[in-house]
N, C-alpha and C positions, 0 to 999 in steps of 0.2 A: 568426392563428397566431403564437407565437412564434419571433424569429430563434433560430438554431444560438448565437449570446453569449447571447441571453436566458437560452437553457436554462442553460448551460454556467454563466453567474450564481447562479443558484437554484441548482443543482445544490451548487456551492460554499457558499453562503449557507446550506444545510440542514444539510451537512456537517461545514462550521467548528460549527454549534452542537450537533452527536449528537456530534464525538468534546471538545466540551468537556463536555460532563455526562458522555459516556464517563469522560473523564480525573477527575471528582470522585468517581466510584464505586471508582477503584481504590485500597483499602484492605486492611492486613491482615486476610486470614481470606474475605476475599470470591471468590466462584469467578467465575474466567474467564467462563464463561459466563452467567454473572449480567447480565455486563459487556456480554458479545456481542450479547445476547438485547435487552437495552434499548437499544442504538446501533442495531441494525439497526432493532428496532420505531418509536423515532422516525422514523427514515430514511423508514420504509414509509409514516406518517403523510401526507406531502408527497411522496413520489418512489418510487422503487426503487432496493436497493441494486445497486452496479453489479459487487460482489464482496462474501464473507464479509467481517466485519471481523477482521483478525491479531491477535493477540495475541502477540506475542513476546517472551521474556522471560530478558533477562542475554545470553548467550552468541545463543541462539538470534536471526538477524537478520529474517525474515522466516518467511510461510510457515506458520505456525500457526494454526488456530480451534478450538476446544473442537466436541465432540461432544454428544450428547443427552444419553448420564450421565457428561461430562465433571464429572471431582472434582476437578480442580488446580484449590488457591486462592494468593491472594499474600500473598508472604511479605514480612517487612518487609527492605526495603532490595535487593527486585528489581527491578531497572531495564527497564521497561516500555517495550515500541514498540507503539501502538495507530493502526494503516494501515487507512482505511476507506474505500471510494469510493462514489459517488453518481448516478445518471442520470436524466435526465431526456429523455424522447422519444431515449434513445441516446446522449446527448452527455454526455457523463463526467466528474467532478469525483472526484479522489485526493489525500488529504491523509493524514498520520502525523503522529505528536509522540511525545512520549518521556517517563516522570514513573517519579521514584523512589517505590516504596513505602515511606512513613513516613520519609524519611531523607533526606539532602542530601550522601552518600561518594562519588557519582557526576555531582556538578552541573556537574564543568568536561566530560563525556565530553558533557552536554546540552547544555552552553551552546557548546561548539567544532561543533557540529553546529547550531546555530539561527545560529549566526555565521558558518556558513560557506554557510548557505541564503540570509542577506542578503544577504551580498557575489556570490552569485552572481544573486539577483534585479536586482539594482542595477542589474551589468550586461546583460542583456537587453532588447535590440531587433533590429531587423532589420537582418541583414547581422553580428554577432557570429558571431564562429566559438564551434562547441558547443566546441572544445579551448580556447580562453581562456576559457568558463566552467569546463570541469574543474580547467583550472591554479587560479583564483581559489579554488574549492574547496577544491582540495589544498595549496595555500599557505595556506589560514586554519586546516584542519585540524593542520596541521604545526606551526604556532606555538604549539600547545597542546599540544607533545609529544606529540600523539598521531598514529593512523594514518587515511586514509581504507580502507574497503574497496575494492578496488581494481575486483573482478568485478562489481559491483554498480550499478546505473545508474537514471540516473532516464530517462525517454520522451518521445515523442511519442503524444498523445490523438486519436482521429478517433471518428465516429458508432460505437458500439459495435463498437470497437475499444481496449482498455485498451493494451494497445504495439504502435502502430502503425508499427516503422519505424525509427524516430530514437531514438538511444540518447544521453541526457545523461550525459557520463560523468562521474566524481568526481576524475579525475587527468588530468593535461595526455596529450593524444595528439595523432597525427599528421594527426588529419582535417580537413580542410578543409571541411567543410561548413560552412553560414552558416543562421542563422536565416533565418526568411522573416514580414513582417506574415502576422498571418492565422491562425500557426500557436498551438496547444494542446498544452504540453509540461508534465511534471512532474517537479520536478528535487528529489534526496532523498539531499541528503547520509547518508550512514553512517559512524559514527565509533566507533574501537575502540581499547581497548587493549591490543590483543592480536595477531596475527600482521600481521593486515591484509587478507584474505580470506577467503572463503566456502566451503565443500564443503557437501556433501548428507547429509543427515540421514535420520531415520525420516520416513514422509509426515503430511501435516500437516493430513490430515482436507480439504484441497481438491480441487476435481475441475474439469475442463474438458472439454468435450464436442468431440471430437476430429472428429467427422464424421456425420453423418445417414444414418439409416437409416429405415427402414420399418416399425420393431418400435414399438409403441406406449409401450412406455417410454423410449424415445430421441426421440420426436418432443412427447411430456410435457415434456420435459430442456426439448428445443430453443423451447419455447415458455414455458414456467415460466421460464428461465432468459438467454433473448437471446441464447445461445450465449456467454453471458459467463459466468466460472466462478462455480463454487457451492459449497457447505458440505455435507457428508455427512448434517448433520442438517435441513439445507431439503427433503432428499429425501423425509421425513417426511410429508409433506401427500401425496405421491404415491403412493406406493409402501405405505405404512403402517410406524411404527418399526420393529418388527420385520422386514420383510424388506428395509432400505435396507442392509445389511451386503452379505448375500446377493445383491441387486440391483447390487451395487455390483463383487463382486466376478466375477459373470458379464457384466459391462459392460467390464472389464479386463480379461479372458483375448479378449473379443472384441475389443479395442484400438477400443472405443467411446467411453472416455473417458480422460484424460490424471490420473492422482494428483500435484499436487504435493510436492516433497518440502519437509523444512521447510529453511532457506538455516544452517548453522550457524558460525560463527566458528571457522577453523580453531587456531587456537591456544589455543582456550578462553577468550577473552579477552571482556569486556562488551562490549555497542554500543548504542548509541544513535542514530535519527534524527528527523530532520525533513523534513518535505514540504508542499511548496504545487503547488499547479495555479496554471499564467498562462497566461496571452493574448498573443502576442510582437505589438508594434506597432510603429509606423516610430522613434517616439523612445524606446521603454522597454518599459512590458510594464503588464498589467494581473492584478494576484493575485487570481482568484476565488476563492478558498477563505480568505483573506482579508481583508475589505472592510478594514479601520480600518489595511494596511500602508500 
């Protein structure tokens, strides 16, 4: 049997290469879900995915997947966040990146957000406090005149559990907590030019299964799904297209399942991020989702 790293390896190693052919497909004129549909299918090839993959896109920071007759395609010079996670027997791998469609008017919002993922990988090991990685964060993001989002945070990873707990934050704060060897955290920077936080948007086609029941479409959810959240259109194999709307919306009045809303940039302003899954150890850290860091 594989150890809990082994998986957590692979998980990352599957991952890093669906959201790189992810990232080659996104082109003008091409629909989101195009995109969606092949990141996730390689994904299943090797593992299971451990969430929809996002598609976010300009303003919007999180929190979006395309539906089954989703039409939105991209347009040239929309600044793309493509967040996808990965598991393997439960143990999670989360990564994102960021790529302009056909253009380079948004390269410093990408590159102060990939800049500000290193200098906070660098420093991680055991016993760092999470608030001197936010500072480091938020100091690389600010030299590039730009903003971090401030509500927005990367985690801690456990056995199917995508936030488990520990919140990696993006700005200096007052917590005293300290890494610990051992732990599985994912840390993602967000970078904006524009207010510097997040509000709530229209929902984002994601769903989370809030609690168990006894009704056989909730125990389908629980079993199809790990209790890890889903895409409106995975409901599809279950339920049949046509009644996952329907299905969906007497699962919500039952407060059976949680809708994500999508995270939107309160000032309208673009964002950009990055994200790695690590390993925190006694002198540093180990990036699974990145072998060649």
């Amino acid at each position: 049997m594989p150890t809990p790293v082994e998986c957590y390896r692979r998980a990352g190693r599957i991952l890093s290469q669906a959201l790189q052919v992810g990232a080659g497909m996104v082109k003008e004129g091409v629909l989101y879900l195009e995109v969606a549909t092949a990141v996730e299918a390689l994904i299943r090839e090797q593992a299971t995915p451990a969430f929809p993959v996002n598609i976010s896109v300009n303003e919007v920071a999180a929190h979006y997947t395309p539906t089954l007759q989703d039409s939105l395609v991209f347009k040239r010079g929309d600044l793309v966040k493509l967040d996808a996670g990965v598991h393997v027997d439960g143990y999670i791998a989360d990564a994102a990146l960021t790529v302009e469609v056909d253009g380079n008017t948004h390269a410093t919002l990408m590159e102060a957000s990939r800049e500000a993922l290193h200098r906070a990988m660098a420093m991680v090991c055991s016993g760092v406090r999470v608030s001197a990685i936010g500072k480091a964060i938020e100091e690389a993001i600010t030299s590039y005149a730009l903003k971090p989002v401030i509500n927005l945070n990367g985690h801690s990873l456990e056995r199917y559990n995508l936030h488990a707990g520990l919140s990696i934050p993006n700005v200096e704060t007052t917590s005293r907590r300290t890494l610990r060897a051992g732990e599985v955290i994912a840390i993602e920077p967000f970078v904006t030019d524009g207010q510097g936080s997040v509000v709530n948007g229209e929902h984002g086609h994601i769903y989370h299964l809030t609690r168990r029941g006894r009704g056989s479409i909730v125990q389908s959810l629980q079993r199809s799904f790990d209790g890890l959240p889903f895409a409106s259109r995975w409901m599809a194999d279950l339920v049949g297209p046509d009644r996952v709307q329907t299905t969906l919306r007497f699962l919500l009045r039952r407060r059976m399942v949680h809708a994500y809303s999508m995270l939107v940039e309160a000032g309208g302003g673009r964002v950009a991020q990055t994200e790695h899954t690590v390993l925190v150890t006694d002198d540093g850290c180990e990036v699974l989702t990145d072998p060649q860091w």
